[in-house]
ZAMARGU-4260 file (C-alpha; in steps of 0.2 Angstrom, whole numbers, plus 5000, padded with zeros to 4 digits):
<rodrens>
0) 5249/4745/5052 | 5265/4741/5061 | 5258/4754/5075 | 5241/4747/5076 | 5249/4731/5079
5) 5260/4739/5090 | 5246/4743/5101 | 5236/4728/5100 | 5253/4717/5107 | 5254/4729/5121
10) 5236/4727/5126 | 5240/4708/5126 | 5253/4708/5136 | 5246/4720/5146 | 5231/4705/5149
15) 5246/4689/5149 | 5252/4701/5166 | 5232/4702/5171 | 5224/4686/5165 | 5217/4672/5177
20) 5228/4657/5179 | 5219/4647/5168 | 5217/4659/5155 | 5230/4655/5140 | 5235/4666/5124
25) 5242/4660/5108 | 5255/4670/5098 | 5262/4669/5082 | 5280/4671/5080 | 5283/4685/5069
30) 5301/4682/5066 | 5300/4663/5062 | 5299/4657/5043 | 5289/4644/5049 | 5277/4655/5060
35) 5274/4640/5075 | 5263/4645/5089 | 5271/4650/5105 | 5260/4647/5120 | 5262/4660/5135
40) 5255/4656/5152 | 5252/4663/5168 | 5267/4663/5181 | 5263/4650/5195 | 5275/4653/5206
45) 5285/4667/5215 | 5300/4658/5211 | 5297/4662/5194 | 5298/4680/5199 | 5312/4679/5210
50) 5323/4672/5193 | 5316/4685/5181 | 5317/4700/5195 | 5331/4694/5206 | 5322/4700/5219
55) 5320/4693/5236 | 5301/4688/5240 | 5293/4697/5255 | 5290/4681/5266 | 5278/4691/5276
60) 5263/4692/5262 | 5266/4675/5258 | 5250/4668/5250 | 5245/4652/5252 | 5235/4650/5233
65) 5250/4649/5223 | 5242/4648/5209 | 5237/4667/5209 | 5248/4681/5203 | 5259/4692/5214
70) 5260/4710/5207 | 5259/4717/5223 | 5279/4715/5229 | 5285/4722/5208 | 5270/4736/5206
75) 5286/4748/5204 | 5293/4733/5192 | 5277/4730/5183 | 5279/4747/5171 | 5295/4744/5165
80) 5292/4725/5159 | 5274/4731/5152 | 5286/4745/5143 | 5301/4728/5138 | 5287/4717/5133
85) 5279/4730/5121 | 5296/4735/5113 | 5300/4716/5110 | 5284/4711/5102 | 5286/4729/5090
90) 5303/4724/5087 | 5298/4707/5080 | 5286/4713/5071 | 5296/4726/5061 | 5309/4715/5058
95) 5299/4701/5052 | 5298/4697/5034 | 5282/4704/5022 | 5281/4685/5019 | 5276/4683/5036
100) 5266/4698/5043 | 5247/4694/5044 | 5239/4702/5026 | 5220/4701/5025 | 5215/4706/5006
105) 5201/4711/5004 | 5189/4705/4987 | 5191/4720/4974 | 5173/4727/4972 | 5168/4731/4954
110) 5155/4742/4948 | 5139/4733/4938 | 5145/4740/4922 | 5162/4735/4924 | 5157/4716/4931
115) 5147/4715/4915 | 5161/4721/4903 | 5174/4709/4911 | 5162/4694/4907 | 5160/4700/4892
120) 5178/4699/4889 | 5182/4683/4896 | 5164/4676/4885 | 5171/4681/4870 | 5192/4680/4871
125) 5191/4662/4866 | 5185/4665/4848 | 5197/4680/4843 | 5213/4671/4834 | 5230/4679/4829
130) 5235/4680/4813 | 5251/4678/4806 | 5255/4684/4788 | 5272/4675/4780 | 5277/4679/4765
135) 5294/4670/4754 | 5310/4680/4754 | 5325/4678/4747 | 5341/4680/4758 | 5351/4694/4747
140) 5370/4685/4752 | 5365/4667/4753 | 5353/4667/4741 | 5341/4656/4754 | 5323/4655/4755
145) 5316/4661/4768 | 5298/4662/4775 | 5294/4679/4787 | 5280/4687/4795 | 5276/4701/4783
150) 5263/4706/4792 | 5249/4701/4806 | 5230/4704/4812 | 5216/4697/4820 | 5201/4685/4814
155) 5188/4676/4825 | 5179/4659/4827 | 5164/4659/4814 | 5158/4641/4814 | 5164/4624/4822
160) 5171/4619/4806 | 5186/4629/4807 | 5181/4645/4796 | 5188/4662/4803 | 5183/4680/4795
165) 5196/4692/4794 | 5199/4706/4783 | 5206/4703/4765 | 5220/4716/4767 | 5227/4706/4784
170) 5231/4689/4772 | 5235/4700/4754 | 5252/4693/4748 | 5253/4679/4760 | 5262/4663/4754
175) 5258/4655/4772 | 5246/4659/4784 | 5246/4655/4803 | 5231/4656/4815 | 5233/4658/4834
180) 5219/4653/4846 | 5218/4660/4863 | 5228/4644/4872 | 5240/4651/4861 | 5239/4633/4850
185) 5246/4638/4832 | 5236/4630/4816 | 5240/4634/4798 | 5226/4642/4789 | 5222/4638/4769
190) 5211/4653/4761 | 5193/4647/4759 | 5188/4664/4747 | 5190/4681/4750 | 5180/4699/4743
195) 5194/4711/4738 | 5176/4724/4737 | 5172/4722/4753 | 5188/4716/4761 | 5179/4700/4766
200) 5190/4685/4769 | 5187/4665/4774 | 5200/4656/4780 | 5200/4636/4787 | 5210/4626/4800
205) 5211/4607/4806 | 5209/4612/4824 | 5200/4599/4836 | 5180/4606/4838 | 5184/4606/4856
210) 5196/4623/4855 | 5184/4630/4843 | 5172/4645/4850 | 5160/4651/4836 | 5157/4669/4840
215) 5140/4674/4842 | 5132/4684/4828 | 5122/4698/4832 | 5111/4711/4818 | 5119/4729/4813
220) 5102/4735/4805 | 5094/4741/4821 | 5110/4748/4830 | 5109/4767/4837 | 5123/4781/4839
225) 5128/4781/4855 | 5128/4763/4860 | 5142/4755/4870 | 5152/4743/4858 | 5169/4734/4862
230) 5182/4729/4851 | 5193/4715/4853 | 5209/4712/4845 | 5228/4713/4842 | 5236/4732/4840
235) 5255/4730/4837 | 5255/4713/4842 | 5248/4712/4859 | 5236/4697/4858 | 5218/4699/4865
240) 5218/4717/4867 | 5200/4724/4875 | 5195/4744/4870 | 5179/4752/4872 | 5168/4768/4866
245) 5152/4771/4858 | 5144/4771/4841 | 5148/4788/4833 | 5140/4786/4817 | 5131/4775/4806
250) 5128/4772/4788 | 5145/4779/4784 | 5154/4774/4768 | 5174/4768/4766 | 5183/4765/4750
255) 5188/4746/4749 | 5211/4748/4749 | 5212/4733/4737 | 5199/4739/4724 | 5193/4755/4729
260) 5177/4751/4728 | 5165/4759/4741 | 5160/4750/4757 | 5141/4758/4761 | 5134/4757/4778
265) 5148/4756/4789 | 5150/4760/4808 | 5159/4772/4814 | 5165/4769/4832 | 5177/4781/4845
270) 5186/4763/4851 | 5203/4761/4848 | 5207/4753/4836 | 5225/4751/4830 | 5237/4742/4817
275) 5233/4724/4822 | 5215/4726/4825 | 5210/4723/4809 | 5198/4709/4807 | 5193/4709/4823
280) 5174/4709/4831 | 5167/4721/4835 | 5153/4719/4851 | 5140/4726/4857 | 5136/4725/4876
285) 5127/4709/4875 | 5143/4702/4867 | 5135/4697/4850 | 5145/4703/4832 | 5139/4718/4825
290) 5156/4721/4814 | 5171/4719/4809 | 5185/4733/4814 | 5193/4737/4796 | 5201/4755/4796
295) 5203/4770/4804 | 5205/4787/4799 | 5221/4795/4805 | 5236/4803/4798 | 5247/4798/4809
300) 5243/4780/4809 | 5237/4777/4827 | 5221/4778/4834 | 5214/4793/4832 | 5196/4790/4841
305) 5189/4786/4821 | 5185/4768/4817 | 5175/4759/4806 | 5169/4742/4805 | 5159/4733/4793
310) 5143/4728/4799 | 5139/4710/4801 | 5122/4711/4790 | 5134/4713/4775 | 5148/4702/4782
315) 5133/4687/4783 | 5131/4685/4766 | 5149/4687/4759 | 5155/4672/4770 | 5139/4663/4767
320) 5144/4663/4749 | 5163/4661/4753 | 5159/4643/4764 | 5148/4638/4751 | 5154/4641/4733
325) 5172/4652/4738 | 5169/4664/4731 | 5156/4682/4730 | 5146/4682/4714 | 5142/4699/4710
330) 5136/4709/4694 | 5145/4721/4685 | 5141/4733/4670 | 5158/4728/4663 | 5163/4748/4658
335) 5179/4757/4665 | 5176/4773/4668 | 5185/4792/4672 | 5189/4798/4689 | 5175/4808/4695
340) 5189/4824/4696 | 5189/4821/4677 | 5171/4824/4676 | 5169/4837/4686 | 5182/4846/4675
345) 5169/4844/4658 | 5155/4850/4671 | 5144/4837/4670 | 5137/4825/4683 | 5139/4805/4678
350) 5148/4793/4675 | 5161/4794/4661 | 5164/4777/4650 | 5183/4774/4647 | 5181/4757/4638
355) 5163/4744/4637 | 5174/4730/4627 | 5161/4723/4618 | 5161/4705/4624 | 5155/4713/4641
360) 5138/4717/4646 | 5138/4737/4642 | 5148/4733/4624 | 5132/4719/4620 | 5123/4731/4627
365) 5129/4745/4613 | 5135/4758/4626 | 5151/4767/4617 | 5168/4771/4623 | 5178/4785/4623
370) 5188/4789/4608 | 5200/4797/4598 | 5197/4802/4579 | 5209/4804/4565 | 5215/4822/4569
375) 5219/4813/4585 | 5204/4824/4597 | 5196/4818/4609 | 5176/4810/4605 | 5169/4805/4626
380) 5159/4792/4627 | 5145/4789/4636 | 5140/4798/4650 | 5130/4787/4664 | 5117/4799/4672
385) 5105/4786/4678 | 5102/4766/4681 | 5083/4760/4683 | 5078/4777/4686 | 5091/4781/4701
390) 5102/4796/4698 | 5120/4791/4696 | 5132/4807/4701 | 5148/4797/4702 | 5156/4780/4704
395) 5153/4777/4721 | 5133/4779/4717 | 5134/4767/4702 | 5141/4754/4715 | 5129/4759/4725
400) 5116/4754/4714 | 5125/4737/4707 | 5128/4730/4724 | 5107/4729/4725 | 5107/4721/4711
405) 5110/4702/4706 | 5117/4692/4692 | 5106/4690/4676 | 5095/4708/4683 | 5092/4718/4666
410) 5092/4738/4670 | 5090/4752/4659 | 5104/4763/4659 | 5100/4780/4655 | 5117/4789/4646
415) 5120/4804/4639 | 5128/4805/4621 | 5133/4820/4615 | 5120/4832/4614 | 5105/4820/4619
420) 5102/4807/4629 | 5097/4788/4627 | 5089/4773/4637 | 5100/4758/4635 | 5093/4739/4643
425) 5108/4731/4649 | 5107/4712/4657 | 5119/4712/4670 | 5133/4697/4671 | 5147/4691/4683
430) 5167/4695/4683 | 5174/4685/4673 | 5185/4679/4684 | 5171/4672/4695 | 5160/4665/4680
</rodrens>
């Protein structure tokens, strides 16, 4: 660049030497901080030329215009001040500060899709939030209690009376919770209700409506694979972090990590996801919800290009419960049963019943648990094999077929009992701990 300019300088004063008396160019100073204009004019006079060249005029080619320029008594002069002037103006110009050198910047050109995933991100930042877990510990030499970040993840804006959605395992075994928004305003959060089954949970905070983005809430049901999603969270800490990738597989189901109890219809997705992004959206290229990023399968603990997010269909209903009543009422048989590796070790496909006290719906019911006699042998219980005519091959199956169900539903649990099997009705009832 310095050369082009180089170049151009020369020309210039190539035309200062060549110009018309009234002509007048304007330079910038490249070696001023404050860049002021320095005007350059035509020489008027041959004195001018007798002071710069120290050259005696040659009287007999006076002409009377004085106003024009003589050229004709230095032509052998004229080179070398064309060759000073040049290596003066380069020589300001290189050792001129960047500060001051002429920079044009050009606007950065985006493609369409990448305009469109830059709005999308700068639509949607404002409703992802920060959240802090703290948890109360002791100080092992003082003896002091002491309140630390135990953990963190992300949540986002569901309504503009303060509710955030995040997952259950982000806020398990907090004592305090804090929510950031993206002005980076801190709030304290109270815990509005949660679903340990579907790692579901509410939380509120007193924050003005005016900071408060709700995100908007898209449908999961008629999602394909392949689609574009973006996911939007906090991996390691690093607030309002943007991935992308495709839907890699639908329908998928994830065992819940606080209850074990299987997730069904999840979306599996190649984004990034990372320690941090849990609770976060989950996009599509519209920028409507579609999910919530929950887990990732990897052994090493990073991304491995297989995330899964719940989708917002089955998120929809758990908060609408949570917001209105705090907590998820859902129906259980009220059995616990053998690990389906214990099953498969008697060869037999169902599910096995460890216990149906009898004050829960499967003990009214008369389903029997499994035993020992007075020889101290082992008498199984009832094997589950079927509920309202849907075969049951394992646990995951029997949740399967609860989670359809509601509270007060009667179904007719087909078991088998030694040797033979029985049809049992059996009116489904709450958790106790939700009745």
């Amino acid at each position: 660049m310095a050369t082009t300019t180089s170049c151009s300088l020369l020309l210039s004063s190539t035309l200062f030497l060549h110009s018309p008396p009234s002509s007048h160019l304007s330079f910038f100073n490249l070696s001023s901080s404050r860049s002021s204009p320095i005007s350059l004019y035509p020489i008027r006079s041959k004195r001018y030329f007798r002071i710069l060249s120290k050259l005696p005029l040659n009287d007999n080619n006076r002409d009377d215009d004085d106003d024009t320029l003589l050229l004709t008594p230095f032509s052998a002069v004229k080179p070398f001040l064309l060759l000073c002037t040049s290596v003066a103006l380069s020589f300001s110009l290189f050792a001129a500060s960047p500060s001051s050198a002429f920079v044009v910047s050009t606007p950065r050109k985006l493609q369409t899709d990448e305009l469109a995933t830059v709005r999308l991100f700068q639509e949607n930042t404002p409703s992802v939030v920060y959240i802090t877990n703290l948890a109360v510990r002791q100080d092992a030499f003082t003896l002091d209690v002491l309140e630390v970040p135990q953990g963190s993840g992300s949540g986002f804006v569901w309504d503009k009376q303060g509710h955030i959605v995040t997952n259950y395992h982000v806020i398990r075994g907090a004592s305090d919770l804090r929510v950031t928004l993206a002005d980076q305003t801190t709030f304290d959060a109270k815990v509005v209700g949660f679903d340990q089954d579907k790692d579901v949970a509410v939380l509120r905070i007193d924050a003005p409506k005016n900071k408060l983005r709700p995100i908007p809430i898209g449908v999961s049901a008629d999602l394909l694979v392949g689609q574009k999603v973006f996911a939007i969270g906090n991996p390691f800490g690093l607030d309002h972090t943007l991935t992308t990738g495709v839907i890699s597989g639908l329908r998928r189901e994830i065992s819940s990590a606080a209850t074990g109890r299987p997730i069904q219809d999840v979306i599996q997705t190649d984004a990034a996801i990372n320690p941090g992004n849990s609770g976060g959206p989950l996009l599509d290229s519209s920028g409507t919800l579609i999910g919530i990023n929950t887990a990732i399968y990897s052994p090493s603990g990073a991304s491995s290009g297989v995330g899964f997010s719940i989708p917002v269909d089955t998120v929809g209903g758990i908060v609408d419960q949570l917001v209105r009543f705090g907590k998820v009422t859902r129906p259980i048989l009220g059995i616990k049963f053998a690990p389906d590796q214990s099953v498969e070790q008697l060869g037999v496909s169902g599910v096995l019943v460890l216990d149906a006290p009898p004050s829960g719906p499967a003990g009214k019911a008369g389903l029997q648990s499994t035993k020992r006699d007075g020889y101290g042998r082992l008498i199984l219980g009832d094997i589950i094999t079927s509920v309202n005519g849907t075969k049951v091959s394992n646990g995951s199956d029997l949740y399967r077929i609860l989670d359809q169900c509601k509270v007060g539903d009667e179904v007719t649990v087909e078991v088998l009992r030694g040797d033979h099997k029985e049809k049992i009705s059996v009116t489904l009832e709450p958790k106790p701990d939700e009745s």
